[in-house]
C-alpha positions in Angstrom: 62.3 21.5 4.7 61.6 17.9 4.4 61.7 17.7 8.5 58.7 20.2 7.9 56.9 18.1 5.6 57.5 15.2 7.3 55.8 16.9 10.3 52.7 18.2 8.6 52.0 14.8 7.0 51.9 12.8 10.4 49.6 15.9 12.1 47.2 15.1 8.5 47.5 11.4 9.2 46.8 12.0 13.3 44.4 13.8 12.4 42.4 11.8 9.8 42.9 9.0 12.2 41.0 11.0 14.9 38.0 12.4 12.4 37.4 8.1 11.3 36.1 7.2 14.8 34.1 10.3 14.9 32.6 10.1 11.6 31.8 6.7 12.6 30.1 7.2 15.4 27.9 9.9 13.9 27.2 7.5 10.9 26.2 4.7 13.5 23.7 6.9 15.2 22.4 8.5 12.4 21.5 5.0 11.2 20.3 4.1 14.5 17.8 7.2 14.4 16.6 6.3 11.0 15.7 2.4 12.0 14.0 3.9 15.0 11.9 6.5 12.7 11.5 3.8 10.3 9.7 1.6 13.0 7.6 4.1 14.7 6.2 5.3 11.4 5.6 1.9 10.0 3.6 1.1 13.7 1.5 3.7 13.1 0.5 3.3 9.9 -0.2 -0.7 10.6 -2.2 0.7 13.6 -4.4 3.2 11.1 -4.7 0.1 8.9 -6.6 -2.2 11.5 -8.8 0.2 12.7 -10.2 0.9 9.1 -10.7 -3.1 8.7 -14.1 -4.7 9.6 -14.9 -8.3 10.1 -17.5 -9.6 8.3 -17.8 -13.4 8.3 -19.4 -15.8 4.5 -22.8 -17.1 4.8 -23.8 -19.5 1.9 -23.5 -18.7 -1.6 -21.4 -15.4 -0.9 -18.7 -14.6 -3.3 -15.5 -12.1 -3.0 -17.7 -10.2 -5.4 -20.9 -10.2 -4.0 -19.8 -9.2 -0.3 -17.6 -6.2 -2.6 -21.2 -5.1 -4.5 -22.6 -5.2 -0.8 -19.7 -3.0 1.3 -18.8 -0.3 -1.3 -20.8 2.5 -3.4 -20.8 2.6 -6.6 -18.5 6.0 -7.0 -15.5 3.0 -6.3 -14.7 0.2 -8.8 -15.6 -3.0 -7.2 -12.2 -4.3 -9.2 -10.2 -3.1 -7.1 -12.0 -3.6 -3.9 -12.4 -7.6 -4.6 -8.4 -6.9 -4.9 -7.8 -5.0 -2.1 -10.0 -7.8 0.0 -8.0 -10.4 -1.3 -4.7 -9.0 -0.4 -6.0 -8.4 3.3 -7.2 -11.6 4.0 -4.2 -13.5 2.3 -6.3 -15.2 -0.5 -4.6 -16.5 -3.3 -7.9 -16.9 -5.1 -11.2 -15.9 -5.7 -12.5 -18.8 -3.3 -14.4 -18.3 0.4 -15.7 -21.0 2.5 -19.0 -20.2 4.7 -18.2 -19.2 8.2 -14.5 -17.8 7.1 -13.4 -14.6 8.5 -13.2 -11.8 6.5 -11.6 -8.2 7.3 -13.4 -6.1 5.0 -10.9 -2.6 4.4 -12.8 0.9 4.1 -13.0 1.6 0.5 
């Protein structure tokens, strides 16, 4: 009996030591499929991002809020659109120079 035993413990062992590489590999790609997924979706939605962006470029005396009062109704709160701009254009403050570039996003 222990000749038995000995023999059904090495098949589970050859066995578990043939299911590793496997399970590996479908791990790997898995993974692999996700990053891909991942990378196509986040394309896209940077492509849907830039077409709803306008450029619209500071004359004198405009202000992240006045070009905000200007560009959205008055259904959305201009809060968060002065926000929003800021975040899009990489502005740490509330401060514009004439003749700076401006992507305006649709509110």
């Amino acid at each position: 009996m222990e000749v038995r035993n000995r023999r059904t413990s090495s098949k589970a062992r050859n066995k578990s030591k043939r299911t590793k590489p496997g399970l590996l590999s479908v791990i790997c790609i898995l993974g692999l499929a996700l990053v891909v997924l991942g990378y196509t979706f986040a394309q896209r939605g940077a492509a849907c991002d830039k077409q709803a962006l306008r450029e619209y470029v500071v004359q004198p005396g405009d202000t992240l809020w006045g070009i905000a009062k200007d560009h959205i109704s008055q259904q959305h709160d201009i809060r968060v659109f002065v926000k929003r701009l800021q975040v899009v254009n990489n502005l740490s403050g509330p401060i514009i120079q004439p003749g700076q570039s401006l992507l305006l996003p649709t509110p």
